[in-house]
N, C-alpha and C positions, 0 to 999 in steps of 0.2 A: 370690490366693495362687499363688505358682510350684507349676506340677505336680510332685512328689515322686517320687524314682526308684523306677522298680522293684524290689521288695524280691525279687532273682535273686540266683544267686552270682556272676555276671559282674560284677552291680553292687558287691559288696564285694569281691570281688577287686580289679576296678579301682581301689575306693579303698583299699584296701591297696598295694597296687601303687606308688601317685602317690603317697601319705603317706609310703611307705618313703623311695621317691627323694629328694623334697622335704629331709626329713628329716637324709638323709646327707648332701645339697646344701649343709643351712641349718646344720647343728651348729656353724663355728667362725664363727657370728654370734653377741657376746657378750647375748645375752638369755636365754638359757635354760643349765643346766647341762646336762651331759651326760646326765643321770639325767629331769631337766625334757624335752630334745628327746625322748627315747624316749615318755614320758607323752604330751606333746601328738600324736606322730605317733597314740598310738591315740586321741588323742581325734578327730583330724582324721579316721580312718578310719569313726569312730564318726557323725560329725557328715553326712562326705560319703555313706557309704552313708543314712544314714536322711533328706536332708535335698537332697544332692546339690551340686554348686558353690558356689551362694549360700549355705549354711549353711555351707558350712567357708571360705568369702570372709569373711561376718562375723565368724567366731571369730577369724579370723589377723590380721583388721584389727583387734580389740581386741587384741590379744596385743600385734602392734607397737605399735600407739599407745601400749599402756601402760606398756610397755619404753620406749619414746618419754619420755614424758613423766617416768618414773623419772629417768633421766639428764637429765634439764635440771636444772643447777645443781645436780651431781652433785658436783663437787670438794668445793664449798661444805658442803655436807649433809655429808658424809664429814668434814670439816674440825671441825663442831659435833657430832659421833658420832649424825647423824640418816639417813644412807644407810643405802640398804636393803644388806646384807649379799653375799658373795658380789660386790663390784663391781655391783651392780644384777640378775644373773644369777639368775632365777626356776627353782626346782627343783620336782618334782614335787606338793608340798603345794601347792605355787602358781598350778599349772595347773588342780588339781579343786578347791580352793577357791575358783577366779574362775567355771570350769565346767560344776561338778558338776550343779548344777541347773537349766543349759541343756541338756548333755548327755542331762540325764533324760526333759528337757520333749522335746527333739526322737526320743527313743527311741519315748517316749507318743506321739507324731504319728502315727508309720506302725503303730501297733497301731488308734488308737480307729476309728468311722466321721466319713466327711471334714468331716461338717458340727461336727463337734468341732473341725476342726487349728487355724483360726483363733486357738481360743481360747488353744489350751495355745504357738501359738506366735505372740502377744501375749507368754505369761509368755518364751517364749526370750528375743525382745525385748528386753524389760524387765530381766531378769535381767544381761541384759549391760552394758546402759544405767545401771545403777544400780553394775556393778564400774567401770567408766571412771569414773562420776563418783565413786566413792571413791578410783581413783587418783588421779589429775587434783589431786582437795583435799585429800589427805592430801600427795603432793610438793611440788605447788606452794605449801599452806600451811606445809609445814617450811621453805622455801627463802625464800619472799616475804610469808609474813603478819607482818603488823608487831605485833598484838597480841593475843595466843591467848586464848582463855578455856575454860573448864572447863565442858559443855555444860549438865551438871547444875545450877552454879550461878553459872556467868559470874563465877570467881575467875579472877584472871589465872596461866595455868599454862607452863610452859615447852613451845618446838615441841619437837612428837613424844611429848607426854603424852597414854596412850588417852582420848580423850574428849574432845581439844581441838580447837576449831574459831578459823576466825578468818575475817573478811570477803573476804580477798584468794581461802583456802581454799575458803569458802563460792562465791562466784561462779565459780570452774576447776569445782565439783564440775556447777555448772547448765551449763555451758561443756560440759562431756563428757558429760553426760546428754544435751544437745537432741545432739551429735555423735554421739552411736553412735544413738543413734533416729532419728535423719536416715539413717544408712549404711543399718541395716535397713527404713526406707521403701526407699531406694532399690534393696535387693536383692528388696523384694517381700515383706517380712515384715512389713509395717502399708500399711495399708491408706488411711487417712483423714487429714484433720488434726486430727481429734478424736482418733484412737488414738499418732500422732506427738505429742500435746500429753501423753494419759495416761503413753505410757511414761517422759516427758520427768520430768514430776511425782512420778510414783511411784520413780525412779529416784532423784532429789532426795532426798525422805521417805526411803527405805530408807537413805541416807546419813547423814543427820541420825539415824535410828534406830540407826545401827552403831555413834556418836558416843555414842550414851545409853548402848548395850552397852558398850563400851569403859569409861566413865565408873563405872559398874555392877559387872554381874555381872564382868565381866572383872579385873576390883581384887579382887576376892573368890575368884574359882573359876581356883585355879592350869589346868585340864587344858583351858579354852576360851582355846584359840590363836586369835593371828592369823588362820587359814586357817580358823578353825572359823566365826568370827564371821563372815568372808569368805563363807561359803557361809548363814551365817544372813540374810547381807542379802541373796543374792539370792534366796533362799528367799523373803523378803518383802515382794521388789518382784515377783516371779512372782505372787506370790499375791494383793498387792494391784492389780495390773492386769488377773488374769484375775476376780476380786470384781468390780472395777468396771467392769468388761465386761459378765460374766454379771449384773450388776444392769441393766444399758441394758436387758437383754431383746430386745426386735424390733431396736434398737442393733446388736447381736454381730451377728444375722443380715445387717444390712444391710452389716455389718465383710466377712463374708465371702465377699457376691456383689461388692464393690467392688471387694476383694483379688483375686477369679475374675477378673473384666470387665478388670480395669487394672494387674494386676501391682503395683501398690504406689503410693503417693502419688506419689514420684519419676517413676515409669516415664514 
């Protein structure tokens, strides 16, 4: 595992500092609203003091890629009333509902003792891994799946109906799960190809689970938004990676001198 910065004031400073800049740098990049860059700069402060470069390199490279892959076949979707709103441009419900739960996970790091970090940040990981691959299959299925079904009961339903899945959708979402667990091997945040395989998995699952919420409670309970769900799944790819960690037992331990010794799978 990367060594974790100094929890000084120098070190939050600095990342306030560099997030501010970045920030004012990045605002007339059409991804984020006005209201969206101010949020992410503090999550990027939030991330690089407790986590240090590598932890705010993964965040940013999920954020682009996801903006990324919004706009492909961006006209199209907008054309069928299936684009994300805003011209693709993610505002602040957007930022902690993809976030929230890495954010938390990597706050938890620099509090527990080290022989903990490992674990909780597998669930960062995962958590991230599991929002890419719901973007990834939720655009590229509105834009390229040829035949949606309704996850509940495999009725054929229209693209961009909560809950619909389709073959084209399903394989982008595995497509951006092994891609953001790959990125975080290579920043040093998994360790193994056993733990690169789990995030990958779990990432998948929590997808296909946010499809059943969708299908579900979200039909029923006006007040569970998009961004609610959003943070419900990666709620339960955190948790189902750090379960099937902490169930290896001597497993985790050996996650975290591998992670010590070699910097990450990639390294």
């Amino acid at each position: 595992m990367p060594p974790l910065p100094p929890q000084t004031l120098a070190t939050w400073a600095l990342a306030l500092v560099l997030n501010g800049g970045l920030i004012a740098l990045a605002q007339r990049a059409p991804l984020l609203t006005k209201a969206g860059w101010v949020h992410a700069g503090v999550l990027g402060t939030v991330l690089w003091g407790c986590l240090g470069w590598r932890g705010w390199l993964a965040v940013v490279a999920y954020l682009a890629l996801g903006s990324l892959v919004t706009r492909l076949g961006f006209r199209r979707k907008q054309a069928r009333g299936l684009a994300e709103a805003r011209g693709g441009r993610r505002g602040p419900e957007n930022v902690w509902g993809s976030a929230l739960v890495g954010a938390v996970l990597a706050m938890a790091s620099v509090l527990v003792p080290p022989p903990w970090r490992p674990l909780l940040l597998l669930g960062f990981a995962a958590s991230f891994s599991a929002k890419l691959a719901d973007t990834c299959g939720s655009e590229i299925g509105k834009r390229w799946g040829r035949r949606t079904l309704l996850i509940t009961t495999l009725r054929p339903v229209p693209p961009g109906t909560e809950g619909a899945v389709s073959l084209e959708g399903s394989l982008a979402s595995a497509v951006g799960a092994a891609a953001m667990a790959a990125l975080m091997a290579a920043l040093g945040w998994i360790a193994t190809p056993q733990a690169w395989a789990l995030v990958t998995l779990v990432g998948l699952l929590a997808t296909l689970a946010e499809s059943v919420i969708g299908a579900t409670l979200q039909q029923r309970l006006p007040w569970l938004s998009n961004e609610l769900v959003n943070g419900l799944q990666t709620l339960l790819a955190a948790l189902l990676a750090m379960g099937s960690a902490a169930a290896l037992g001597g497993g985790l331990l050996a996650l975290g001198r591998a992670a010590a010794q070699g910097g990450g799978l990639l390294a």
